[in-house]
MARTIDREN-871199 format. One record per residue (C-alpha): residue number from 1; x, y, z. Coordinates in Angstrom, 2 decimals. Last residue first. Example, Ala and Ser with C-alpha at 12.3 -4.5 7.8 and 13.67 -1.06 7.14 Angstrom:
- 2 13.67 -1.06 7.14
- 1 12.30 -4.50 7.80
end
This chain:
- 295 42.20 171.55 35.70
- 294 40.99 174.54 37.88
- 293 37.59 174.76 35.87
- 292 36.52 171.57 37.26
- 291 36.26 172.34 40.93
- 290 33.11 174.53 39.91
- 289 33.66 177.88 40.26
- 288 31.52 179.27 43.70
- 287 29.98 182.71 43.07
- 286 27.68 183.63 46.28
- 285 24.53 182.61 46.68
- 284 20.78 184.30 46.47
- 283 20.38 182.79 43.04
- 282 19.91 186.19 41.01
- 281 21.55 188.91 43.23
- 280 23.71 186.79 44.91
- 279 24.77 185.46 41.42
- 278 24.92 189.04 39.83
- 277 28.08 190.63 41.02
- 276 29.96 186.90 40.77
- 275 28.59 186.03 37.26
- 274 30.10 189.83 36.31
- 273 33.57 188.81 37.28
- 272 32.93 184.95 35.62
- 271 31.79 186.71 31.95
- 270 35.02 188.83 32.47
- 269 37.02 186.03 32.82
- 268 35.14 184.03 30.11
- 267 35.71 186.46 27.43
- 266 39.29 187.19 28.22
- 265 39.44 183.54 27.91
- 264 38.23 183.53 24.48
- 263 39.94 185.73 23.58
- 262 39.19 188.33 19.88
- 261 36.59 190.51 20.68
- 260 32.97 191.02 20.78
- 259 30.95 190.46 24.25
- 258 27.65 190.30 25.01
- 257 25.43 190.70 28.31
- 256 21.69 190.48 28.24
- 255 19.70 190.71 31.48
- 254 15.92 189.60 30.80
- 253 12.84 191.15 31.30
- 252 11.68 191.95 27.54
- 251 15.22 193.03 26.90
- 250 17.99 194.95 29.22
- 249 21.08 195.88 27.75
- 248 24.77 195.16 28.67
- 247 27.64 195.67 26.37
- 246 31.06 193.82 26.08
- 245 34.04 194.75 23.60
- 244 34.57 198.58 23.25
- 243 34.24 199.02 26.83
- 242 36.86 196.23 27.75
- 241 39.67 198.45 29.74
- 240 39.36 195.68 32.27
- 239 38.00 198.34 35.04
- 238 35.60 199.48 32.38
- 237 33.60 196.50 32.24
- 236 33.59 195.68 36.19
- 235 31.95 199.17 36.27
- 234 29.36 197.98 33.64
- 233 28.25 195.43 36.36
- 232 28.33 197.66 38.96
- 231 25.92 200.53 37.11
- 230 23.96 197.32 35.79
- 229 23.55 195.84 39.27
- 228 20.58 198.07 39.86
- 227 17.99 196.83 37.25
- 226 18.73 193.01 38.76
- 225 17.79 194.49 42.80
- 224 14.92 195.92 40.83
- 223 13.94 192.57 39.67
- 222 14.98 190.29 42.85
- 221 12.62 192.69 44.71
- 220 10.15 189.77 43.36
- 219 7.44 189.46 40.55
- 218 9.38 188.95 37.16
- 217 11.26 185.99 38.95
- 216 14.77 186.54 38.11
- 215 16.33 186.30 34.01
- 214 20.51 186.49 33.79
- 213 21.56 185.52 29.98
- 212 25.67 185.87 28.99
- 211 26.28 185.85 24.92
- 210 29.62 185.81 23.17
- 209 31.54 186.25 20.04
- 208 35.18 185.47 19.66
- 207 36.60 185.84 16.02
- 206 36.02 189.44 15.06
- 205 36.13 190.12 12.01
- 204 33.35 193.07 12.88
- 203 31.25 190.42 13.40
- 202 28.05 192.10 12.08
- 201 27.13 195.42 11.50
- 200 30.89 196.52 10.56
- 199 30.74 193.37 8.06
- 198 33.74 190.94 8.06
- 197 31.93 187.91 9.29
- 196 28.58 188.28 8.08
- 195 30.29 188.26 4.79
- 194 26.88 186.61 3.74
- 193 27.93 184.53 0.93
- 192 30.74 182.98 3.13
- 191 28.80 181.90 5.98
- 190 28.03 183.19 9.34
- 189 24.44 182.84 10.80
- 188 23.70 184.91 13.73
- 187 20.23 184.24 15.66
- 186 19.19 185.62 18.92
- 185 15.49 185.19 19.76
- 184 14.28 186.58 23.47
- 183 10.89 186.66 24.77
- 182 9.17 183.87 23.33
- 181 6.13 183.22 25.45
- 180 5.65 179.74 26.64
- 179 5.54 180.59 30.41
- 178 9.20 182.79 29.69
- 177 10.58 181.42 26.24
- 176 14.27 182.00 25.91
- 175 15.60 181.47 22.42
- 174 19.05 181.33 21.39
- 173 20.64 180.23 17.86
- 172 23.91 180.02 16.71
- 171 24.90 179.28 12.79
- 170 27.83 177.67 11.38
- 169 29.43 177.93 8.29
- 168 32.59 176.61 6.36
- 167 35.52 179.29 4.62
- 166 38.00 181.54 6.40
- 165 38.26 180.50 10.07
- 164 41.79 181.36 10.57
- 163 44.32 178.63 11.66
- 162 47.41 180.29 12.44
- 161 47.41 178.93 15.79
- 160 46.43 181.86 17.34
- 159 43.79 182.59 14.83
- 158 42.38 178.89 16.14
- 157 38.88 178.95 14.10
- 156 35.18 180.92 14.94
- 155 35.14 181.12 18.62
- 154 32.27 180.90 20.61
- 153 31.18 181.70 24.23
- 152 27.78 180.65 25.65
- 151 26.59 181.98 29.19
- 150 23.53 181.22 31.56
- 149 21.83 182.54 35.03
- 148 18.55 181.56 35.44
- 147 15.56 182.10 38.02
- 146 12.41 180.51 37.83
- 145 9.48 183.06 38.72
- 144 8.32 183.54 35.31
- 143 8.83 179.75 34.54
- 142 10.95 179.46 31.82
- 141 11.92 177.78 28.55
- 140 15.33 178.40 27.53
- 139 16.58 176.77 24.23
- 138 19.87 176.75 22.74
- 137 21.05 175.81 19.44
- 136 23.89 175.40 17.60
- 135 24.10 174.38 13.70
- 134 28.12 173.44 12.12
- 133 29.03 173.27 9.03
- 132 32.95 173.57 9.88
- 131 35.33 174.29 7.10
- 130 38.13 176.12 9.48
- 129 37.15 174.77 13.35
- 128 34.39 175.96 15.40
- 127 35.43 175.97 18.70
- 126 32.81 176.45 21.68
- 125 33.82 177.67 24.63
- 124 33.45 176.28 28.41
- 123 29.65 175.77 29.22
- 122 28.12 177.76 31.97
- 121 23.76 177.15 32.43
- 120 23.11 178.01 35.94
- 119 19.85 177.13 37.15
- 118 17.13 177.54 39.65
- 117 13.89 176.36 40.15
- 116 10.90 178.61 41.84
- 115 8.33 177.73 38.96
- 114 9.59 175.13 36.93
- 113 12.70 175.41 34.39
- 112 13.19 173.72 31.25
- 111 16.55 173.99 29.49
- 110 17.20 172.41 25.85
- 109 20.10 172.05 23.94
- 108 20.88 171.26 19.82
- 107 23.81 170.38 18.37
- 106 24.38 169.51 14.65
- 105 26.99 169.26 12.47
- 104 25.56 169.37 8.82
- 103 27.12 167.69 5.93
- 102 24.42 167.29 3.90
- 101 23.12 163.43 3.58
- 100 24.07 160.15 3.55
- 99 27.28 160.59 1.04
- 98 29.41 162.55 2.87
- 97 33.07 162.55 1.37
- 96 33.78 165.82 1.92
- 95 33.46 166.25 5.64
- 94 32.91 169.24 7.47
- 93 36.48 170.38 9.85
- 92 35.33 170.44 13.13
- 91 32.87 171.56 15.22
- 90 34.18 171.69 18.85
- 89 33.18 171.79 22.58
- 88 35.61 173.20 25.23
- 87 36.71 171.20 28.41
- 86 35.01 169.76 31.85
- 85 31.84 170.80 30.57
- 84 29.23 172.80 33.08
- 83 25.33 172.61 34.44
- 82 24.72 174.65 37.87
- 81 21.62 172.86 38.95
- 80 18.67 174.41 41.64
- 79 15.64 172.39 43.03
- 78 12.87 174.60 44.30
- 77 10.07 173.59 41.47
- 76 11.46 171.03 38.91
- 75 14.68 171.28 36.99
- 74 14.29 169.40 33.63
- 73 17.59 169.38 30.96
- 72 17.42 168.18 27.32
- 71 20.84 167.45 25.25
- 70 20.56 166.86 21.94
- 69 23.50 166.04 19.98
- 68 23.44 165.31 16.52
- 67 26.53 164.08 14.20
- 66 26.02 163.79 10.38
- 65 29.56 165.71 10.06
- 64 31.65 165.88 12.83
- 63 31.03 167.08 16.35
- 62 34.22 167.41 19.04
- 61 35.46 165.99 22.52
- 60 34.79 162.21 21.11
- 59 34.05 161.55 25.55
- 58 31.48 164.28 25.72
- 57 30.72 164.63 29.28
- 56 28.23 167.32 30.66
- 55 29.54 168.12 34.38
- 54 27.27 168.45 36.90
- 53 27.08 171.05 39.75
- 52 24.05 170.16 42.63
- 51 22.68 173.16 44.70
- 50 21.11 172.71 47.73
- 49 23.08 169.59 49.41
- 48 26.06 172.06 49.70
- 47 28.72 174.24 48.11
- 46 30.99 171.45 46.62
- 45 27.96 169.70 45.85
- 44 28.45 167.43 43.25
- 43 26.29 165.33 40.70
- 42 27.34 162.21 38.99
- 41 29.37 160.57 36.26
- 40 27.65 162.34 33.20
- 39 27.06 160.92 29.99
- 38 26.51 161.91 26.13
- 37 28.17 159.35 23.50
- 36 25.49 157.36 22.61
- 35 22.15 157.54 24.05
- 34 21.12 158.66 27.76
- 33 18.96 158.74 30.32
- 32 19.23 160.61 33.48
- 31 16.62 160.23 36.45
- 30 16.43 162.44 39.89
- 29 19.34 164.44 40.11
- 28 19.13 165.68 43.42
- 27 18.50 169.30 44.97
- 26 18.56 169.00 49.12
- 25 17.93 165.95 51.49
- 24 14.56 166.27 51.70
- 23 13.99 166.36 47.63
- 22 14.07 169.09 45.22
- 21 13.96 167.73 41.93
- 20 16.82 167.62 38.58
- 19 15.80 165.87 35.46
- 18 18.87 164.94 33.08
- 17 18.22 163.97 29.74
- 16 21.05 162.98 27.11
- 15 21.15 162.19 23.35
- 14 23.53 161.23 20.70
- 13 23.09 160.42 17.37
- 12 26.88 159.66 16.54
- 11 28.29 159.29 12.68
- 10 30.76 156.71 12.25
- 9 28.37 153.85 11.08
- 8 26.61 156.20 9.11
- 7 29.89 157.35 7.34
- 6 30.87 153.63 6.80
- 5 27.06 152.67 5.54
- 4 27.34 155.40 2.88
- 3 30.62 154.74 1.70
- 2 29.92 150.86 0.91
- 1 30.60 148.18 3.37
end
């Protein structure tokens, strides 16, 4: 077997659909098919029949070069998912040795929601290891009267661990169409030649960066009711003394939350404080964690 074949043979081309409905005994998922390493065991409803948490499984827990993920994700008309991993995703280390191609990890995700579903979109971080070439991508396409609440974190190397992310790329992309109209298009691309990294305007060298989504039907007190919960939501900011780190803006409709900093977990316990002002608000429920963020 010559190089080319062995780094074929160990790349994964993985894909996974999942296609949530509203049935008579409460949101189900209706059909999941799969390729490669992508799976998930089953739905659960730890707060009901009408509203179904799944857990994304990745069983190589990381990307590597020539890898490509695509997940794709239907909820039809009433039915409501909250979508979650049971640990963090990682790009690691870019290969040297690639012969079949650029060294490109690659993940790409893909939400479609019906009029009147519901969805909650809360991944655990992303690591992109020292060397990476990583490409992330997340699409949102929306009815105007679906309702979603979603959150990616990522964190560019281990500085903790004394593993810096000084050299590799990796780019993030989100787009959230509402009835096929782009409304929202968030790109940042960090590579050496850029110094996107370092720059004031851009990362600030700053190693966690974060983006939380909240969109309600466009026609529905649920809007106003949205507009309010700034004033609380920016509270919750300055209670943790993290003013300088998250800010909250409204675009085209939808709720935009960010944060800057440098933990991850700071990131996500703040994301999961705001997630409980705005989840009556948005889903008409209070904030339940799923079971699998206490392992």
């Amino acid at each position: 077997m010559n190089l080319a074949q062995e780094n074929l043979k160990n790349a994964w081309q993985a894909s996974l659909y999942l296609r949530f409905g509203d049935t008579a005994v409460g949101t189900q998922l209706l059909n999941t098919k799969r390729h490669g390493p992508l799976n998930v065991q089953r739905a659960f409803f730890p707060e009901g029949k009408d509203c179904a948490h799944v857990y994304l499984l990745h069983p190589p827990a990381g990307i590597v070069s020539g890898d490509e993920l695509r997940i794709s994700i239907d909820v039809l008309e009433g039915a409501h998912a909250l979508i979650t991993t049971p640990g963090a995703n990682r790009f690691y280390r870019a290969r040297e040795d690639i012969s079949i191609g650029d060294s490109k990890q690659y993940q790409h995700v893909e939400f479609r929601l019906a009029k009147d579903a519901k969805c909650e979109n809360f991944p655990l971080e992303t690591i992109v290891y020292d060397g990476a070439d990583g490409v992330n991508e997340v699409d949102i396409y929306l009815h105007k009267n679906a309702s979603y609440l979603g959150w990616d974190i990522t964190c560019l190397g281990l500085p903790s661990s004394t593993q810096p992310f000084k050299s590799g790329s990796f780019t993030q992309l989100n787009r959230v169409f509402c009835d096929d109209e782009l409304i929202f298009h968030d790109r940042i691309a960090v590579h050496p030649n850029n110094d996107i990294f370092n720059h004031v305007a851009g990362l600030n060298a700053k190693h966690v960066f974060a983006t939380f989504l909240a969109h309600v039907p466009l026609d529905s007190d649920q809007k106003s009711a949205l507009e309010q919960s700034i004033d609380s939501l920016r509270a919750v900011v300055s209670e943790n003394d993290a003013e300088g780190k998250v800010s909250i803006t409204k675009i085209r409709g939808l709720l935009v939350m960010r944060y800057l900093g440098d933990n991850a977990e700071e990131c996500k316990a703040l994301f999961t404080e705001l997630w409980q002002i705005l989840r009556p608000i948005v889903m008409q429920k209070t904030a339940v964690n799923p079971r699998i963020w206490y392992t």
